[in-house]
C-alpha positions in Angstrom: -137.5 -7.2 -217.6 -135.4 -7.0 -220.3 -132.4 -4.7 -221.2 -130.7 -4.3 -224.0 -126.9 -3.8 -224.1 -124.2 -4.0 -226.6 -126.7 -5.5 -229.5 -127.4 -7.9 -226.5 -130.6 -8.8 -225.1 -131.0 -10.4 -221.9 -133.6 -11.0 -219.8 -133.4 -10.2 -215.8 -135.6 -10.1 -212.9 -136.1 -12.6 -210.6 -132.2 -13.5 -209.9 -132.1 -16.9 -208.1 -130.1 -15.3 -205.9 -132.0 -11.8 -205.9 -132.9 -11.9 -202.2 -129.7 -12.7 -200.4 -128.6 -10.1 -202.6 -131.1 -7.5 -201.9 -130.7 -8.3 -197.8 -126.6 -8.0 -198.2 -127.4 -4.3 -199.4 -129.7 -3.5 -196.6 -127.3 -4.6 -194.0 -124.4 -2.7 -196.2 -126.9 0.6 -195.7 -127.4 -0.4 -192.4 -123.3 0.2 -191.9 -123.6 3.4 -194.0 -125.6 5.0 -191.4 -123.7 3.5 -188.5 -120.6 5.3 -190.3 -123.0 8.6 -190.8 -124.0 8.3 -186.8 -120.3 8.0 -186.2 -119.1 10.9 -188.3 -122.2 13.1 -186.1 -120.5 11.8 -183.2 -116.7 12.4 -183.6 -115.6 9.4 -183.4 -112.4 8.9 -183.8 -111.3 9.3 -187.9 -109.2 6.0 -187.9 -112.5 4.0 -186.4 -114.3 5.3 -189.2 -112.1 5.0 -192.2 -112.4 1.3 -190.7 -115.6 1.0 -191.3 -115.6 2.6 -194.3 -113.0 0.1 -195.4 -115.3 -2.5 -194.5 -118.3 -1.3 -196.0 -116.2 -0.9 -199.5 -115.4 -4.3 -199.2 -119.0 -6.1 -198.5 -120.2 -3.7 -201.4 -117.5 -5.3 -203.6 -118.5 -9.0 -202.4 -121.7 -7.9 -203.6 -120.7 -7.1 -206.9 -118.5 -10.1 -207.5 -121.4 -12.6 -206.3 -123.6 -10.8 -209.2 -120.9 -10.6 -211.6 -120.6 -14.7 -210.6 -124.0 -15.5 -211.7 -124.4 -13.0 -214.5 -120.9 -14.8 -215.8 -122.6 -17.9 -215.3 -125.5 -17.5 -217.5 -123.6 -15.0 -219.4 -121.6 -17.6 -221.2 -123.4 -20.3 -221.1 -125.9 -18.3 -223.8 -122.6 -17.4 -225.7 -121.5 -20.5 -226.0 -125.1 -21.2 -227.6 -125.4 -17.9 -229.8 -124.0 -16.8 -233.3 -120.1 -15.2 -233.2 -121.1 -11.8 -233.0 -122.9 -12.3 -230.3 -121.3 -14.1 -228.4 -118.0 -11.8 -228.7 -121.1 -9.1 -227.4 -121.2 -10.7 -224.0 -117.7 -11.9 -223.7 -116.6 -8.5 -224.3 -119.3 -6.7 -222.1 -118.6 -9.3 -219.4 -115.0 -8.4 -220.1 -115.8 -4.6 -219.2 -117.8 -5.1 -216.2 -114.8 -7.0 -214.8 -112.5 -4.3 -216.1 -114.7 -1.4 -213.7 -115.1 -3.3 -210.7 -111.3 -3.5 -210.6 -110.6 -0.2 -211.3 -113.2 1.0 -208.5 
């Protein structure tokens, strides 16, 4: 697949790392429901905001280990395109770094 962003055009798909990435997130749903099952079954608020706190932190693991390898490749094509391009990348690599820390 490819996707265009920024005047940039990169192509995705199969992610060497695509798998591990797609079985973190089912185990991460996994928790949500635990935390859903919990909430049905008043369980005690501080337990939960627990698990919630953990489940916020495995989702953000998540998004740094794809930010990782997106960085990776990211600038290893900047460093082979034209300027404008590659100030493209850096700076949309740039914002993705800037929302994950604000979330």
């Amino acid at each position: 697949m490819t996707r265009r962003r920024s005047g940039v055009s990169d192509v995705h798909g199969d992610a060497p790392g695509k798998n591990s990435h797609l079985a973190r997130l089912r185990r991460i749903e996994g928790r949500v429901r635990d935390l859903q099952r919990m909430i049905q079954g008043d369980r005690y608020p501080i337990d939960v905001v627990t698990g919630v706190a953990a489940t916020t932190r495995a989702l953000q693991a998540v998004a740094l280990r794809l930010l990782d390898e997106h960085l990776a490749a990211c600038l290893t094509q900047a460093a082979a395109a034209e300027d404008d391009i590659a100030e493209a990348k850096i700076r949309e690599a740039g914002d993705a770094v800037a929302r994950l820390i604000r979330s």
